[in-house]
C-alpha positions as a LaTeX table, in Angstrom:
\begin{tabular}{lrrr}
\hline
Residue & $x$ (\AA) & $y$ (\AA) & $z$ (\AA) \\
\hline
Unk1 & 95.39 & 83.18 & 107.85 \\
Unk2 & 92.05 & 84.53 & 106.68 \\
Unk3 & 93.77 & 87.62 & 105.52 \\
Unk4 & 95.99 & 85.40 & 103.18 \\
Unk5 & 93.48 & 82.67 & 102.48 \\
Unk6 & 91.08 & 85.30 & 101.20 \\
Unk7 & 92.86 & 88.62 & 99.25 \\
Unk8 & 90.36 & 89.56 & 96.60 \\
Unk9 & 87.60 & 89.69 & 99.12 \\
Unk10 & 87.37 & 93.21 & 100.72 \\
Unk11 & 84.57 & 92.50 & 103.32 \\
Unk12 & 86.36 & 89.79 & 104.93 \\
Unk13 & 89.75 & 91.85 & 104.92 \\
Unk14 & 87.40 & 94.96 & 106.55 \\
Unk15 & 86.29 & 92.29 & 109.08 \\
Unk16 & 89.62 & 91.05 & 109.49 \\
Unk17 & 91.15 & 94.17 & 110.16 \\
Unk18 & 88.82 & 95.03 & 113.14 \\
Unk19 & 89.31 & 92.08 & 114.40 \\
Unk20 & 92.69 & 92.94 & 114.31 \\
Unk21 & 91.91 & 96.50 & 115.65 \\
Unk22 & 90.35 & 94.91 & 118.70 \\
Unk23 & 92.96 & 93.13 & 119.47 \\
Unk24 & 95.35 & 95.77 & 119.14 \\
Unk25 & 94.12 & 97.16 & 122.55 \\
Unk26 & 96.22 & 95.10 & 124.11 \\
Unk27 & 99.84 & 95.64 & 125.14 \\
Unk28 & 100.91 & 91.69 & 124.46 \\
Unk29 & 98.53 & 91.61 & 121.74 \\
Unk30 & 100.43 & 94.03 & 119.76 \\
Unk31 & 103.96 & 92.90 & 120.16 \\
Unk32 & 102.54 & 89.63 & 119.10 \\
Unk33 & 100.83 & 90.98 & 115.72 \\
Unk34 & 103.85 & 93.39 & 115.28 \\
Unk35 & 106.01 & 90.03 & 115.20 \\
Unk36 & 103.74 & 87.90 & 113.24 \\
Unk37 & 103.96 & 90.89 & 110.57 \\
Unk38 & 99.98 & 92.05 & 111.17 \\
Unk39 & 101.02 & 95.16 & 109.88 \\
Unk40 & 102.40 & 94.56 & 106.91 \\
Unk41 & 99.47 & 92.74 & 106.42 \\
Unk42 & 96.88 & 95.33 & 106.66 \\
Unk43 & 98.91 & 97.83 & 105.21 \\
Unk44 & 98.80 & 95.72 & 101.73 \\
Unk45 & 94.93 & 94.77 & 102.24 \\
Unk46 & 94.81 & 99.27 & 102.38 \\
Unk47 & 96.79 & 99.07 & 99.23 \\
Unk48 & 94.91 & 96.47 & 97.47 \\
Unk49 & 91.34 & 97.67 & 98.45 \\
Unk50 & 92.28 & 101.27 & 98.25 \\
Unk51 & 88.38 & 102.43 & 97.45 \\
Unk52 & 86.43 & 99.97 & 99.88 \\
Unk53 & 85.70 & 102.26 & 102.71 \\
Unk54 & 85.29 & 99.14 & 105.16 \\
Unk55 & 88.72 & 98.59 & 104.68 \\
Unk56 & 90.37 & 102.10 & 104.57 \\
Unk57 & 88.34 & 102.57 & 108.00 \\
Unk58 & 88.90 & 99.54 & 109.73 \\
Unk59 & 92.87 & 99.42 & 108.55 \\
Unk60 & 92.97 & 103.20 & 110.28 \\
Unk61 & 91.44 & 101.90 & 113.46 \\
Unk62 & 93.86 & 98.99 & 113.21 \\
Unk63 & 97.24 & 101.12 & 113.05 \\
Unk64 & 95.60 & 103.88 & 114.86 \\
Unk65 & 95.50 & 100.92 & 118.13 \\
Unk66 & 98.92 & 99.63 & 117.62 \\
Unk67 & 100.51 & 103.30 & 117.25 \\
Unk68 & 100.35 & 102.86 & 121.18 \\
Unk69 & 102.81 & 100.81 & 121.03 \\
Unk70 & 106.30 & 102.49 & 120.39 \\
Unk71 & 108.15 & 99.96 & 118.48 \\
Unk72 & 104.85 & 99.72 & 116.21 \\
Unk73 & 104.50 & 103.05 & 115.84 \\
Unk74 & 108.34 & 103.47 & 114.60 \\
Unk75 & 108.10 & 100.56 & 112.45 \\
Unk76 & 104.94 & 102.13 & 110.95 \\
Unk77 & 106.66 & 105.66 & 110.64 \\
Unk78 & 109.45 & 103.49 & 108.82 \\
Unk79 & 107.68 & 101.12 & 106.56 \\
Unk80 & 105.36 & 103.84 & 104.94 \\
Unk81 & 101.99 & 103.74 & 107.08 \\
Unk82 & 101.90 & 107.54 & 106.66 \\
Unk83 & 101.27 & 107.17 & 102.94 \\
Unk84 & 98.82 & 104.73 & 103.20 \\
Unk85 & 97.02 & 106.25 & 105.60 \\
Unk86 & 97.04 & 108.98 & 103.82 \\
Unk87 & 95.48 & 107.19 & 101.28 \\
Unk88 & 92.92 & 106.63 & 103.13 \\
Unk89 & 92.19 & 109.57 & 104.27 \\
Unk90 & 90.81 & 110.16 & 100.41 \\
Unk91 & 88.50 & 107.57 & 100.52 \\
Unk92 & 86.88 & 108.25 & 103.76 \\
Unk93 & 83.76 & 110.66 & 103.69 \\
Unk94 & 84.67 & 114.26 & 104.42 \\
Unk95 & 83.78 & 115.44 & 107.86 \\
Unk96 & 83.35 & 111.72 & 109.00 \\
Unk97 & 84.51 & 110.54 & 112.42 \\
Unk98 & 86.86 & 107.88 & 110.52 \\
Unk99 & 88.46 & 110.58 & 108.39 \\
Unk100 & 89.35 & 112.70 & 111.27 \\
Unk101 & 90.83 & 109.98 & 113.25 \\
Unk102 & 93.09 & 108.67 & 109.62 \\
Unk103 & 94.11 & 112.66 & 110.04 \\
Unk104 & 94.88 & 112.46 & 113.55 \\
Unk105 & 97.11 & 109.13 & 113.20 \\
Unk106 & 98.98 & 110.25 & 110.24 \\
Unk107 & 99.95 & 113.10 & 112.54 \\
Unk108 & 101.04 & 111.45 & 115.17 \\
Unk109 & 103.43 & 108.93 & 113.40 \\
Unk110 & 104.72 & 111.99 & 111.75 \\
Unk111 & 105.82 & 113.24 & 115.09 \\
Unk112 & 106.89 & 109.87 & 116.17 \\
Unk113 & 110.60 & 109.75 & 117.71 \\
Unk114 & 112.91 & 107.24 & 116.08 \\
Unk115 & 114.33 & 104.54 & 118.70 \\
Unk116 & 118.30 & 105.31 & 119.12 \\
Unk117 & 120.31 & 102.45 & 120.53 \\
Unk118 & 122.59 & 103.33 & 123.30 \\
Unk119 & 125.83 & 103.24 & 121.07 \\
Unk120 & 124.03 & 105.68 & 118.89 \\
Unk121 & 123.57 & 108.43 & 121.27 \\
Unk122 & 127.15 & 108.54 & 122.36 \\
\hline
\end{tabular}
């Protein structure tokens, strides 16, 4: 809700995102944020703060924690995370921790296996 209450304001999207990121350690945590649409979510606050480095960083960290999770990681691969993170990767300082770790992620969603339903593999 804070997220939506409070667009225009890029410090409390950065915090909101690591709060987010936190709680993306957690298996249940991320189905639940992956339902609730927490991606889509931080993925526009990227977008719409594209040169607050609070943001870029803490949105990285974010999808970077719920790229653990397989579905999340699809529906990231899907939905254009790669992009944005890319993005991101512009904004963050060159040889900084943050902009190896965007680097890293966008990586590994590019090598990210597609879920096939049963029916599909036959």
């Amino acid at each position: 809700a804070t997220m939506r209450n409070h667009p225009n304001h890029a410090s409390i999207q950065a915090y909101s995102c690591e709060t987010l990121g936190h709680l993306a350690t957690q298996r249940q945590s991320q189905i639940v944020i992956l339902a609730k649409n927490g991606i889509v979510a931080v993925m526009e606050t990227m977008k719409t703060h594209p040169e607050h480095v609070g943001v870029q960083e803490q949105g990285c960290r974010f999808l970077a924690n719920m790229s653990r999770c397989h579905e999340a990681a699809v529906w990231m691969k899907n939905y254009g995370a790669i992009g944005v993170i890319q993005a991101a990767e512009n904004q963050l300082p060159r040889r900084s921790q943050a902009r190896r770790f965007a680097t890293d992620l966008a990586k590994r969603l590019q090598t990210t296996k597609l879920l096939m339903s049963k029916s599909m593999k036959r």
